[in-house]
ROROTI-815011 format. One record per residue: x, y, z of N, C-alpha, C in turn. Coordinates in steps of 0.1 Angstrom, whole numbers, plus 2048, in hexadecimal, padded with zeros to 3 digits. Each point is the difference from the previous one (the first is absolute). Example, Ala and Ser with C-alpha at 12.3 -4.5 7.8 and 13.67 -1.06 7.14 Angstrom:
2
REC  nx  ny  nz cax cay caz  cx  cy  cz
REC 884 7C7 84E 7F7 80C 800 809 80C 800
REC 7FC 80B 7F9 809 80B 800 7F8 80B 808
This chain:
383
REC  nx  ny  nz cax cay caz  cx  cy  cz
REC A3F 8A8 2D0 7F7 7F9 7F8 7F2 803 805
REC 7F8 805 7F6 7F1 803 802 7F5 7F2 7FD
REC 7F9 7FE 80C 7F4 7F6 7FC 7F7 803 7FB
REC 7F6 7FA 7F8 7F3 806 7F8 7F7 7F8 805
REC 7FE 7FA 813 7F9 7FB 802 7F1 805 7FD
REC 7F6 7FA 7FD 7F0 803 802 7FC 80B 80A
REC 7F5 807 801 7FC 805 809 7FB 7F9 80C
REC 7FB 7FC 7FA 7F6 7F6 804 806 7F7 80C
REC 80A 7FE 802 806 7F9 80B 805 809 807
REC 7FC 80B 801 809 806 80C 7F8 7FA 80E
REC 7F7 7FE 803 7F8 7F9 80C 803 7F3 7FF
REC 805 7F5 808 802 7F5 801 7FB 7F5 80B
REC 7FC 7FB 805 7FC 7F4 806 811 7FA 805
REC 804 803 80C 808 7FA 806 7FE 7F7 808
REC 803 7F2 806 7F9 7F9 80A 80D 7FA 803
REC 7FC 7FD 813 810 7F7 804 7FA 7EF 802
REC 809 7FB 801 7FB 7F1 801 804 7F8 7F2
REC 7FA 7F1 800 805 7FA 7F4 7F4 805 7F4
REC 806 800 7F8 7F7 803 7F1 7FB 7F5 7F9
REC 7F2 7FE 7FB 800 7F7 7F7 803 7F3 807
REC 803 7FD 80C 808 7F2 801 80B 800 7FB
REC 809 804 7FD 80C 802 803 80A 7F9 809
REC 806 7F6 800 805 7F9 80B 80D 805 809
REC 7FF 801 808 808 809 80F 7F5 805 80E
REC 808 7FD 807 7F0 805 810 802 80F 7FC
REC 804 808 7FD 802 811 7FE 807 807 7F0
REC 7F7 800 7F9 802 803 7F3 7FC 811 7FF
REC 808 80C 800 7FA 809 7FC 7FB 801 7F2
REC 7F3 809 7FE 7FD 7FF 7F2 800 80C 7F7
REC 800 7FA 7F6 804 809 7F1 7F6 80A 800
REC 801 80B 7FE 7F5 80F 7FC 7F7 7FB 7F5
REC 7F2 800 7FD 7FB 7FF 7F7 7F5 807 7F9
REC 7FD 7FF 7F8 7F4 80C 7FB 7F5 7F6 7F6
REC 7F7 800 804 7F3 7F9 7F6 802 7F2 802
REC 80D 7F7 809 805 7F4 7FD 80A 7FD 7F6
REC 808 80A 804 80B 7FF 7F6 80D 803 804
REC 808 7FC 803 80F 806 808 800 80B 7F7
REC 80B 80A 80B 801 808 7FB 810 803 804
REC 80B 80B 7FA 80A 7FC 806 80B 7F6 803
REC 7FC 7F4 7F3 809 7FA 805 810 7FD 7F4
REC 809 7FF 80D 80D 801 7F6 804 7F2 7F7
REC 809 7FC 7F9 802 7F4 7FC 80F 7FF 801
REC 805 7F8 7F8 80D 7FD 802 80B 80B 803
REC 80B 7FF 807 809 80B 802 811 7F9 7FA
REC 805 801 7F8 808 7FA 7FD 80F 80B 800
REC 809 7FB 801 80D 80B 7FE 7FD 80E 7FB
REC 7FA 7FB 7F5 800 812 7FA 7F2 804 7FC
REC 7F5 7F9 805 7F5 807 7FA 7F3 7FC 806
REC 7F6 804 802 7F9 7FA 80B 7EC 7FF 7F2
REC 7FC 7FB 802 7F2 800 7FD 7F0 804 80D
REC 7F8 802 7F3 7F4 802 80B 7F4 803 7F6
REC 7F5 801 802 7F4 803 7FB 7F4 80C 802
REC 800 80A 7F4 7F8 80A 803 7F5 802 7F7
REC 7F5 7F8 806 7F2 7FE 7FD 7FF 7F1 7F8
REC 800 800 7F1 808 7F4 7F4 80A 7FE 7FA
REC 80A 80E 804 80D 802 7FB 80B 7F3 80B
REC 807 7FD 7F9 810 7F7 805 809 806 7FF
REC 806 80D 808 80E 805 7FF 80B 7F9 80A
REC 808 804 7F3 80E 7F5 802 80E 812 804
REC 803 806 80C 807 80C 802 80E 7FC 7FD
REC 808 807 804 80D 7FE 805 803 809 80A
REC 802 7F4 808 802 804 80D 80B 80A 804
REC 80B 800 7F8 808 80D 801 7FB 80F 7F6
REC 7FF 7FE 7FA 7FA 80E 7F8 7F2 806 801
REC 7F7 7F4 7FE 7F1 805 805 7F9 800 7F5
REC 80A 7FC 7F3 7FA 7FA 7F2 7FB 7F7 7FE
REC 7F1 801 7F9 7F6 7F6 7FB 809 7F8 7F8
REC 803 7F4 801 806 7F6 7F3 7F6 7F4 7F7
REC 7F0 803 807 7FB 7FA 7F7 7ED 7FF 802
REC 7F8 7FD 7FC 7F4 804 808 7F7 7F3 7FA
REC 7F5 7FB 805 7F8 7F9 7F6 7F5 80A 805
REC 7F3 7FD 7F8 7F0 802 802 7F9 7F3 804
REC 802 7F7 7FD 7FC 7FA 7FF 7FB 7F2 80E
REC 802 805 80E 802 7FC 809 7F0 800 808
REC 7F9 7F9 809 7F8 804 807 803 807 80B
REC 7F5 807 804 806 809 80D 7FD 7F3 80D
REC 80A 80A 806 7FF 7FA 810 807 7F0 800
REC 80D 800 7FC 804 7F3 7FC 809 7FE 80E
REC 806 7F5 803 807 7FC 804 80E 7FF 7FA
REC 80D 806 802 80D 7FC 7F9 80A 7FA 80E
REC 807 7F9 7F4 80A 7FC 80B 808 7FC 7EC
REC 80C 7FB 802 80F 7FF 7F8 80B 7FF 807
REC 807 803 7F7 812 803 801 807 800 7F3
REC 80B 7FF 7FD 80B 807 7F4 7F5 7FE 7F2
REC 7FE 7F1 802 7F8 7FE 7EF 7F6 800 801
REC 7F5 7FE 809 7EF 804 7FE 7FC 804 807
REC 7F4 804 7FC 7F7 80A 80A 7F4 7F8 7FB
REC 7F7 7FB 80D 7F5 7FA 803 7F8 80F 805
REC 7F1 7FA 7F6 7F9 80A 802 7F1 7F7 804
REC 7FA 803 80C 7F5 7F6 804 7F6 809 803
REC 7F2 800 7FA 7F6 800 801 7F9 7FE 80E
REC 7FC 80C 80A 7F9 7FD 80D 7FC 7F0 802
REC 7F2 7FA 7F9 7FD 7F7 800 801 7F6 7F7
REC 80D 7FD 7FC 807 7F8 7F6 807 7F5 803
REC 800 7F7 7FC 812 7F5 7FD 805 803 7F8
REC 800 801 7F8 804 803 7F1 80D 812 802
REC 80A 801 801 80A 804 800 809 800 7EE
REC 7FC 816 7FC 805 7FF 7F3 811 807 803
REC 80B 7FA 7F7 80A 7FE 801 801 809 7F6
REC 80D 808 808 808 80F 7F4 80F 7FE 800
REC 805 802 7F5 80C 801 804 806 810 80A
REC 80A 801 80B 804 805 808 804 80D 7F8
REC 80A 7FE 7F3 807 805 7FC 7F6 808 7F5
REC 7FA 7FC 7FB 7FC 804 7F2 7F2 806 7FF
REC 7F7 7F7 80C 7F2 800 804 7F4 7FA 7F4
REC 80A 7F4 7FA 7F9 7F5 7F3 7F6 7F6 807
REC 7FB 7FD 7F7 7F4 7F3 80C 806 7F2 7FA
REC 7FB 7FE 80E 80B 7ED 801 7F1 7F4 7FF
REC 7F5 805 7FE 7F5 7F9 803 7FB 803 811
REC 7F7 7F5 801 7FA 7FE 80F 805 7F1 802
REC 802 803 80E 800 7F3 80B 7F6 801 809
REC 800 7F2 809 7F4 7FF 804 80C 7FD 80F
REC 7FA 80B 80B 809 805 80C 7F8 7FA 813
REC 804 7FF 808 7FB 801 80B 7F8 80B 800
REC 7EF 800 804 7FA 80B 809 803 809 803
REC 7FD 80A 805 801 80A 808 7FF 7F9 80F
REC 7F1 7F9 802 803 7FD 80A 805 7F2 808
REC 80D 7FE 7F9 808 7F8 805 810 804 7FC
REC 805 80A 7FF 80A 80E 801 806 800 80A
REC 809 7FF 808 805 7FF 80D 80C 80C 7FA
REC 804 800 7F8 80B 80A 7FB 803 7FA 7F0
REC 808 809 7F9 806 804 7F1 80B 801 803
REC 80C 7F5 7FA 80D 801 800 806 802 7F2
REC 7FF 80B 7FC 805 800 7ED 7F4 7FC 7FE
REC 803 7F4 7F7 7F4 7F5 7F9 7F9 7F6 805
REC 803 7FF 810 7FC 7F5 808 7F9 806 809
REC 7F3 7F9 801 7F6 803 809 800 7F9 80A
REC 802 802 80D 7FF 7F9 80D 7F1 7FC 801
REC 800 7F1 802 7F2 806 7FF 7FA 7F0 80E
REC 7F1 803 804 803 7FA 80D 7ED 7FC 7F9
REC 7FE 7F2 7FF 7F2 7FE 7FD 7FA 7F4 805
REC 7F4 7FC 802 7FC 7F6 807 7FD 7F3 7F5
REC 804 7F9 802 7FE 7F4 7F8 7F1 7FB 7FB
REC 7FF 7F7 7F9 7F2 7F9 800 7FB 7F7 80F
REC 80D 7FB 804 801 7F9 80F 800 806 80C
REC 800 80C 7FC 7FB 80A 810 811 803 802
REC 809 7FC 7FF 809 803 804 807 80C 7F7
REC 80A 805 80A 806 80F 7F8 80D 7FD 7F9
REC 807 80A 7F6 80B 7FC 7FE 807 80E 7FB
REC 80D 801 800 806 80B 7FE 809 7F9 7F4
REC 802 80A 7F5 808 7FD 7F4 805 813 7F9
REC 80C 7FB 7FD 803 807 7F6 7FD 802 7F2
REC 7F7 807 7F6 7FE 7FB 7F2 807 809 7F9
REC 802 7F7 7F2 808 80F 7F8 7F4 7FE 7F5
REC 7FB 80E 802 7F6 808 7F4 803 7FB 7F4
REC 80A 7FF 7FC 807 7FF 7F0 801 7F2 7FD
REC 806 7F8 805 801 7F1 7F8 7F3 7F7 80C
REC 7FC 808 80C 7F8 7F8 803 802 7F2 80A
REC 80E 803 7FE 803 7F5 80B 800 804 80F
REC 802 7F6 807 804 803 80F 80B 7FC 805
REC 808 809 806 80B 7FF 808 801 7FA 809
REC 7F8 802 80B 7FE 7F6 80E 7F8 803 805
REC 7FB 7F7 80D 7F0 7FF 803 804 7F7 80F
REC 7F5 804 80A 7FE 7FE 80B 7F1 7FC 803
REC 800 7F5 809 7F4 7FD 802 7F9 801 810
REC 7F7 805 802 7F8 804 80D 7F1 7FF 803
REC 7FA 7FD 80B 7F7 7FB 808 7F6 80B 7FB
REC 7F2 7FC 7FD 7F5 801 805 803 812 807
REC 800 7FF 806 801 80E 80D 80B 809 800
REC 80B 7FC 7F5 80A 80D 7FD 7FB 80D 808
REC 80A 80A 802 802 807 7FD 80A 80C 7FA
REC 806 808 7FB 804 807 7F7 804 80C 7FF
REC 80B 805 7FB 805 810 803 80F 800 7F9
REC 800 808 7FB 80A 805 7F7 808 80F 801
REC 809 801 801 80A 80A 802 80B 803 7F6
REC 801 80D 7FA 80A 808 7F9 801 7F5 7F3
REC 7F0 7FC 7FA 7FF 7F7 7F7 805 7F6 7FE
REC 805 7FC 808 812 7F4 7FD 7F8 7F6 80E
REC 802 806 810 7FC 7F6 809 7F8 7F8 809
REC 7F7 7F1 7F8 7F8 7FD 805 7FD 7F6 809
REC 7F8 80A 80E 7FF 7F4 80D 7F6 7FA 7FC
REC 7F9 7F1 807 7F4 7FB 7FE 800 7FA 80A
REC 7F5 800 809 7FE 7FB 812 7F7 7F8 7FD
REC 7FB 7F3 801 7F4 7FA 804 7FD 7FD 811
REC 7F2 7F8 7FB 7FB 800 80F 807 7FA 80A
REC 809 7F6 801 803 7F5 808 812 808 801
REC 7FF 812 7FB 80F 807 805 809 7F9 7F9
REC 802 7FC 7F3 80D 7FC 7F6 7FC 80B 7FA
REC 810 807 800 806 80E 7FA 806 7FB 7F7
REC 804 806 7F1 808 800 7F7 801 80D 7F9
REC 80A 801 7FF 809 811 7FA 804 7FC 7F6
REC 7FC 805 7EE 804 7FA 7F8 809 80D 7F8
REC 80A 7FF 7FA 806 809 7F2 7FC 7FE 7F7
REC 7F2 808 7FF 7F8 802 7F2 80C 801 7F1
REC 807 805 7FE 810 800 7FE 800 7F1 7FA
REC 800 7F7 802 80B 7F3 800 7F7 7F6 807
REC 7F9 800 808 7F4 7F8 805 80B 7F9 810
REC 808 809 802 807 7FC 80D 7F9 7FD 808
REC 801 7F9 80A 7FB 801 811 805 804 80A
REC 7FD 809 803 809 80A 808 7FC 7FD 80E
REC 7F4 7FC 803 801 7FF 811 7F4 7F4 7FC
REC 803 7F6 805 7F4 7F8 806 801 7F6 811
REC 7F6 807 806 7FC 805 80D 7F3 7F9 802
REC 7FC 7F9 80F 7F6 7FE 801 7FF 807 811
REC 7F4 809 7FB 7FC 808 80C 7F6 800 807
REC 7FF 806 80C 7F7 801 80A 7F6 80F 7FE
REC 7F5 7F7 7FB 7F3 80C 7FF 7F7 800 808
REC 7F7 80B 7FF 7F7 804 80D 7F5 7FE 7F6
REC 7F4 7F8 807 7F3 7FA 7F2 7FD 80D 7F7
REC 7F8 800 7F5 7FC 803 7F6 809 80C 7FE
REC 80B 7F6 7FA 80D 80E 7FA 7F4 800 7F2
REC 802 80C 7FA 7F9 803 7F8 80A 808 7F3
REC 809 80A 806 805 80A 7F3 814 7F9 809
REC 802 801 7F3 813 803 800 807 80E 7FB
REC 808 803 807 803 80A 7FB 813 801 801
REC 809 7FE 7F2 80D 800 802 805 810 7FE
REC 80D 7FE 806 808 80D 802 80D 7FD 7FE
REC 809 803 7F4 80C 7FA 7FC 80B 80F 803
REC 809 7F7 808 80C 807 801 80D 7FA 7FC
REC 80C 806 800 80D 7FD 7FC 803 7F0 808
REC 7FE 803 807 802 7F3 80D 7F5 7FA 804
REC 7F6 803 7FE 7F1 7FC 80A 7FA 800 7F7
REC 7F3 7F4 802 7F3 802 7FA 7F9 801 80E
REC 7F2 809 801 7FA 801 809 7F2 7FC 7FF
REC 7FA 7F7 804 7F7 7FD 7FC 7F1 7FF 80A
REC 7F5 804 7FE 7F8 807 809 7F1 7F9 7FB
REC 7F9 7F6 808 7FA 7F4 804 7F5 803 808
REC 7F5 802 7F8 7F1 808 80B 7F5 7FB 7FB
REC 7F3 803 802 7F2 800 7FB 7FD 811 7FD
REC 7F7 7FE 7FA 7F9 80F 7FA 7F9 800 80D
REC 801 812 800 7F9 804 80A 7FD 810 802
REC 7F5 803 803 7FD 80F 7FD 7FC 805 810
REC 80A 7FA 80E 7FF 80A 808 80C 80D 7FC
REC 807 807 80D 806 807 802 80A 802 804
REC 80B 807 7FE 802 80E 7F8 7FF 7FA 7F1
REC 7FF 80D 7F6 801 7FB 7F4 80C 80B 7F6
REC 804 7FA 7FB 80A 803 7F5 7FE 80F 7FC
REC 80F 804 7FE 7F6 80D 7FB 7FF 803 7F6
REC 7FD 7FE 7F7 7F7 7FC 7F1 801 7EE 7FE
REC 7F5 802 7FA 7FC 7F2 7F8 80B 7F5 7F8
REC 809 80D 7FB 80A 7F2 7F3 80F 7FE 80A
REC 801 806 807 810 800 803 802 7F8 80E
REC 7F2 7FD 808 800 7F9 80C 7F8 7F0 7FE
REC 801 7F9 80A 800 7F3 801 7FC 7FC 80E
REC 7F4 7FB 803 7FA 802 80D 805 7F1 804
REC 808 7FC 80B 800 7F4 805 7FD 7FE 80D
REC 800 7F1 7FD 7FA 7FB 80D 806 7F3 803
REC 80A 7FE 805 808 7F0 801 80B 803 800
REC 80A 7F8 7FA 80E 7FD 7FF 80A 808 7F8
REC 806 808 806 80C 802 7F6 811 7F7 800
REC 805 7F9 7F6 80C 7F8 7FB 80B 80A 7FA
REC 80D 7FB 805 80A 80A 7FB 806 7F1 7F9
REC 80A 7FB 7F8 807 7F8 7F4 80D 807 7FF
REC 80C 7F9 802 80D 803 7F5 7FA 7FC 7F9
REC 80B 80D 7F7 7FB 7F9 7EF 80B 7F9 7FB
REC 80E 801 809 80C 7F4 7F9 7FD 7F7 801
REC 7FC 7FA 80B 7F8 7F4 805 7F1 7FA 800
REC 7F9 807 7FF 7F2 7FB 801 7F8 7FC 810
REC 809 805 809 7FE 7FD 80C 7F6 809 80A
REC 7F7 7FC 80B 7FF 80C 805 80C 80B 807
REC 7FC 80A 800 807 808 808 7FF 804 811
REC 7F2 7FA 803 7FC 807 80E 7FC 7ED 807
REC 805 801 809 7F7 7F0 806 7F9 800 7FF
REC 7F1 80B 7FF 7F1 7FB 801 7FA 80D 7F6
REC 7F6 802 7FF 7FC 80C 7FA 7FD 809 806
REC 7FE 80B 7FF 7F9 80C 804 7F5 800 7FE
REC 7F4 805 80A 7F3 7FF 800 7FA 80E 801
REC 7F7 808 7FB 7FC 80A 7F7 7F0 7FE 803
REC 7F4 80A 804 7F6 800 800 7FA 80C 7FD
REC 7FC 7FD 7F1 7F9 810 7F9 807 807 800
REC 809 801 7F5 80E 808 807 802 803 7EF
REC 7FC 80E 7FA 807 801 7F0 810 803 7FF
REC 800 7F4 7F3 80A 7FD 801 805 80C 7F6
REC 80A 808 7FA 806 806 7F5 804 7F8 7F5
REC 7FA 800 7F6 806 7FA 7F8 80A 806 7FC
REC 805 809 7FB 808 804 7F7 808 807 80D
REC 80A 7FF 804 808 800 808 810 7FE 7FC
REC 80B 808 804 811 7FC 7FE 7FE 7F5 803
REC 804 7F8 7EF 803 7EB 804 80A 803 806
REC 80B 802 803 80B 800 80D 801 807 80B
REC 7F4 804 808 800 809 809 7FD 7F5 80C
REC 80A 804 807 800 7F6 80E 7F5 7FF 807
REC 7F4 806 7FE 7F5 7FD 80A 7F1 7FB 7F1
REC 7F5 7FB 808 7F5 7FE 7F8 7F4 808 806
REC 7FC 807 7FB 7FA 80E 806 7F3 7FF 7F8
REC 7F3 802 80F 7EE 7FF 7FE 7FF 809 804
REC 7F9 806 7F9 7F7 817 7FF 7F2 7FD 800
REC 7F7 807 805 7F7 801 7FB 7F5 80B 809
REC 7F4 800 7FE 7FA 809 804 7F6 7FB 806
REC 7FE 805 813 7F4 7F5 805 7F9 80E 807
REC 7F1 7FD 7FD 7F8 807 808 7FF 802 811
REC 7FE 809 805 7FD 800 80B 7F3 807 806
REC 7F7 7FC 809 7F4 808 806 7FE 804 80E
REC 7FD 807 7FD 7FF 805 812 7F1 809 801
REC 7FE 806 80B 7F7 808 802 7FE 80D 7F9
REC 80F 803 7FD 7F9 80D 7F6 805 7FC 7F2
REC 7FC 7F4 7F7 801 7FE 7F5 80B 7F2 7FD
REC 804 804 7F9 807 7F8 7F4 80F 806 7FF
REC 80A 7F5 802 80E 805 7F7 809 7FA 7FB
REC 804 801 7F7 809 7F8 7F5 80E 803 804
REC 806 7F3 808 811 803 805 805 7F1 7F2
REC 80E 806 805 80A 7F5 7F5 808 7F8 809
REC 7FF 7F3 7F7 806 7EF 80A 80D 801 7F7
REC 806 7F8 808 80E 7FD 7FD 805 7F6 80A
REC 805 7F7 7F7 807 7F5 809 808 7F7 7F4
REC 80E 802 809 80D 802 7F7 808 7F4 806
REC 804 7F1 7F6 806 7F3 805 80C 7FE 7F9
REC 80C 7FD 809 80D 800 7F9 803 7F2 7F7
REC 804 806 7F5 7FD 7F3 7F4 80B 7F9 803
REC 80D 7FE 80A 809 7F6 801 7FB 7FD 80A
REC 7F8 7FB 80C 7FB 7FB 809 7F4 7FE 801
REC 7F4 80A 7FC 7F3 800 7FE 7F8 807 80F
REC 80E 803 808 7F8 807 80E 7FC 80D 7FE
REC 7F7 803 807 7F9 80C 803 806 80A 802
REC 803 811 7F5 80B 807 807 7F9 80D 7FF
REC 7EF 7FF 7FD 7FA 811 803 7F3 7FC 7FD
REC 7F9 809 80A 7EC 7F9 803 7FE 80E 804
REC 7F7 807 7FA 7F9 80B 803 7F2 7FD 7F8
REC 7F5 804 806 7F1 7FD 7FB 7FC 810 801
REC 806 80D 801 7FA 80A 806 807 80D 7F9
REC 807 7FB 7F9 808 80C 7F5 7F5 80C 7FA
REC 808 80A 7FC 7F3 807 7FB 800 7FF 7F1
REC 7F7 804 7FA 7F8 7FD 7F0 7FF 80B 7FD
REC 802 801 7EE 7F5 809 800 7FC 7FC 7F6
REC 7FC 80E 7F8 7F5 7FF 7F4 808 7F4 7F1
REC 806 809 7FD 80C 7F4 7F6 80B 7FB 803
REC 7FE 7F6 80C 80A 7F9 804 80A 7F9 7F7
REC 80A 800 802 80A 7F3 7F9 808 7FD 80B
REC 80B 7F5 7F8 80A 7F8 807 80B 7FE 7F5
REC 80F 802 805 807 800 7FA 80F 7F9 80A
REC 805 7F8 7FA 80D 7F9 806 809 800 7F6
REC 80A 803 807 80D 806 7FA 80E 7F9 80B
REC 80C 800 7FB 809 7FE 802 80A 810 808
REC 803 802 80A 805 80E 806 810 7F8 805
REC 802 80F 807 810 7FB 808 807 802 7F6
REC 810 803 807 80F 804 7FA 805 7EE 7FB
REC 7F9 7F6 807 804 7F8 7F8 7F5 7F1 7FB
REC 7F1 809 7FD 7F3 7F7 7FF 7FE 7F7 80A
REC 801 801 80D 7FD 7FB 808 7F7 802 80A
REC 7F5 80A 7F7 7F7 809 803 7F6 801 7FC
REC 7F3 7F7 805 7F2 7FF 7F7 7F7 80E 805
REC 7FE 806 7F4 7F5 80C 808 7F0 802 7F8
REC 7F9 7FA 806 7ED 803 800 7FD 80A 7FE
REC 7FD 804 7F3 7F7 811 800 7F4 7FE 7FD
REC 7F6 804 804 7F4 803 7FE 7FC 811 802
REC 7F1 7FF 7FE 804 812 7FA 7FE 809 80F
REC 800 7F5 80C 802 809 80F 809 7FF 804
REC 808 7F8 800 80B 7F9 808 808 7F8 7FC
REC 80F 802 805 80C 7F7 7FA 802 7F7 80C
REC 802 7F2 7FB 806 7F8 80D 810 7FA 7F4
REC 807 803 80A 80F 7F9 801 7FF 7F3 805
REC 80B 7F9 7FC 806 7F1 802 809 7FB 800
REC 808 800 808 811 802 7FC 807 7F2 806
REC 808 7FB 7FC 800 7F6 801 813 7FE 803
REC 802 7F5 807 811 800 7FC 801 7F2 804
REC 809 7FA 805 80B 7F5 800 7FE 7F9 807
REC 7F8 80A 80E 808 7F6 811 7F4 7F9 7FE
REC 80B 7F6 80B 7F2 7F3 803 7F7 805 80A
REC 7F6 7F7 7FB 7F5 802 809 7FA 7F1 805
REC 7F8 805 809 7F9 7EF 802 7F8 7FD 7FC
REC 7FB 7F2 7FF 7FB 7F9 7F1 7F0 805 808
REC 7F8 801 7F6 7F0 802 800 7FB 7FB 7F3
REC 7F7 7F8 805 7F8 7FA 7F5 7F9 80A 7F8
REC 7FA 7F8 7F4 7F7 806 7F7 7F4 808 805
REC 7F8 80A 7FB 7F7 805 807 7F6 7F7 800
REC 7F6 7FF 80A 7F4 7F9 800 7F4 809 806
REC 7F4 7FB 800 7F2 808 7FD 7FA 7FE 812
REC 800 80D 807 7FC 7F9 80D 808 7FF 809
REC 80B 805 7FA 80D 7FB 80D 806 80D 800
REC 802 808 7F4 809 80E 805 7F8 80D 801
REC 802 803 80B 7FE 80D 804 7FC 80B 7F6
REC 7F1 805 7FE 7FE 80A 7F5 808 80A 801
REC 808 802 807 805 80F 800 813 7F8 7FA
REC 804 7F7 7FF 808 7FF 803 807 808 7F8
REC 812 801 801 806 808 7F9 810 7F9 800
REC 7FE 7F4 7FC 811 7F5 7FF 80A 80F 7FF
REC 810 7F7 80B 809 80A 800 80A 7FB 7FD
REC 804 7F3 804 808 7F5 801 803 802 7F0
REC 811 7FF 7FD 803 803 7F5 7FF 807 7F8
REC 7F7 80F 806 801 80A 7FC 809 80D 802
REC 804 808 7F5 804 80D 807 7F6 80B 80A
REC 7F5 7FD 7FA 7EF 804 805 7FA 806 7FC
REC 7F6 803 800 7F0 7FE 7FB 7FD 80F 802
REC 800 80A 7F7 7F9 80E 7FE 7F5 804 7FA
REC 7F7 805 803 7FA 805 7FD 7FE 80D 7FB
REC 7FE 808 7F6 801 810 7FC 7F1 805 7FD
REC 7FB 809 808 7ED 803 7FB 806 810 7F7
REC 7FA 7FD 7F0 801 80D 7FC 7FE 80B 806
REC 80A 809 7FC 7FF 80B 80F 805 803 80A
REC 802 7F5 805 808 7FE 80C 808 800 7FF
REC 80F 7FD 811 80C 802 802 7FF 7F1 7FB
REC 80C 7FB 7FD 805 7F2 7FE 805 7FC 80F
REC 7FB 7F3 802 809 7FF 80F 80D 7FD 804
């Protein structure tokens, strides 16, 4: 399938951070051209997916690659979100949401929809949406676009804050550390926690796994190392929480403590460790050098199991974590100098608390319950 996007948009305005107000501490944002999304998909349903090229509304099928229906008649740079029977088409700076049929691409009229910037996520026809009251206070609700009602609703303090994961899971921390984990889904409660914060928590940031939610509790902060790009890192400074998710319980006795330390966002949700990259300057007498940080905390305990501040860098750095070993019991770190291994097995070890800020050794290198800790420098022998 061939696009007939504009020329005109081949240059784009990319920016990391929240857009618009957008509610979440870490929202990456949409590509835009003149103030206008650009790029964006809409409903994906069994057999056929939507999206918008310039004022056109094409409705594909997702197995053949056949056009099944098109309108003209659309503004550019809309917002979509749907499922099987409609497709909501929203206007950048609109309420007003015009309704198509899924199937046909017929108009259903307009509704009058949540914001853009009160959007926490798009479930089908249900907007998550997270807004502040006339009373100062916040509230989280489900809405359905279509009949306009609400499913269920949560109410919160003044001082919320907010973050959302794999569109479906939302944490909200206020000031005085009451945690709630909700199933955007069904309006479940999946964890409610009251925790121990370090003052002016400022951003939340959740990380959903099969077993674990991981949840990471800081203030904004623009020392050092920093992320290595702008959308995929998360600079913290405070607390990180591990949660069963059969239970709602913590997982670690206390939290793990983290200072300026980027976090990965996008990371294996089931990979046995929680792993911070990033890139810190160094100076000396003959100049300037850019080495790569790493410091790697085991997500069933939260203790410390790799601290290097002096790795080497280079020009297009990345980070990549993967699953290795004959029987995945094998986490391996690539970046574009060096592989670190992490091998992991059965035997017991003796109990170590969670990591904390001040107390472990910068160099350190956890062994206890490891098979052990390798290093590989491109190039080199493996040891």
């Amino acid at each position: 399938m061939i696009s007939t996007l504009d020329a005109r948009y081949a240059q784009v305005r990319v920016r990391s951070g929240p857009q618009n107000g957008r509610p979440g501490t870490f929202r990456a944002s949409r590509s835009q051209k003149d103030g206008k999304w650009i790029g964006v998909i809409g409903p994906l349903t069994h057999d056929s997916f939507i999206y918008q090229d310039q004022r056109r509304l094409i409705c594909v099928d997702s197995h053949t690659g056949e056009v099944r229906w098109t309108r003209d008649d659309v503004p550019q740079g809309c917002d979509l979100y749907g499922d099987e029977e409609y497709v909501f088409a929203v206007p950048r700076s609109s309420k007003n949401a015009m309704i198509f049929g899924t199937v046909d691409g017929r108009s259903f009229g307009q509704v009058t929809v949540p914001r853009w910037q009160e959007q926490l996520a798009t479930r089908g026809r249900n907007v998550i949406r997270w807004r502040k009251r006339a009373d100062g206070r916040n509230e989280l609700s489900s809405f359905d676009s279509y009949s306009g009602k609400t499913h269920w609703r949560e109410d919160f303090g003044r001082n919320a804050r907010v973050d959302v994961a794999m569109s479906r899971y939302v944490s909200v921390v206020d000031h005085t550390g009451s945690c709630m984990i909700v199933d955007a889904a069904d309006g479940r409660r999946l964890v409610e926690q009251s925790l121990p914060l370090k003052p002016k928590a400022t951003d939340i940031h959740l990380m959903v796994g099969s077993d674990t939610f991981v949840l990471a509790v800081g203030k904004k902060n623009s020392g050092r190392p920093r992320g290595l790009n702008p959308v995929d890192y998360a600079m913290i400074d405070g607390l990180i929480y591990a949660f069963d998710r059969s239970t709602g319980l913590p997982a670690w006795k206390r939290p793990a403590e983290v200072h300026d330390q980027p976090l990965m966002l996008y990371q294996p949700v089931d990979s046995p460790i929680i792993a911070f990259v990033g890139n810190v300057a160094r100076r000396n007498s003959r100049g300037s050098q850019t080495l790569l940080s790493m410091l790697v905390l085991e997500k069933t305990s939260g203790r410390l199991l790799y601290r290097d501040e002096n790795l080497r860098s280079t020009r297009n750095n990345f980070c990549a974590v993967h699953a290795s070993g004959p029987d995945k019991n094998e986490v391996v770190i690539e970046t574009s100098s060096q592989t670190i291994r992490l091998a992991f097995t059965a035997q017991k070890r003796p109990p170590e608390p969670p990591a904390m800020v001040n107390v472990e050794p910068k160099e350190k290198k956890g062994q206890a319950g490891l098979l052990g800790i390798g290093k590989k420098l491109i190039g080199g022998a493996s040891p």
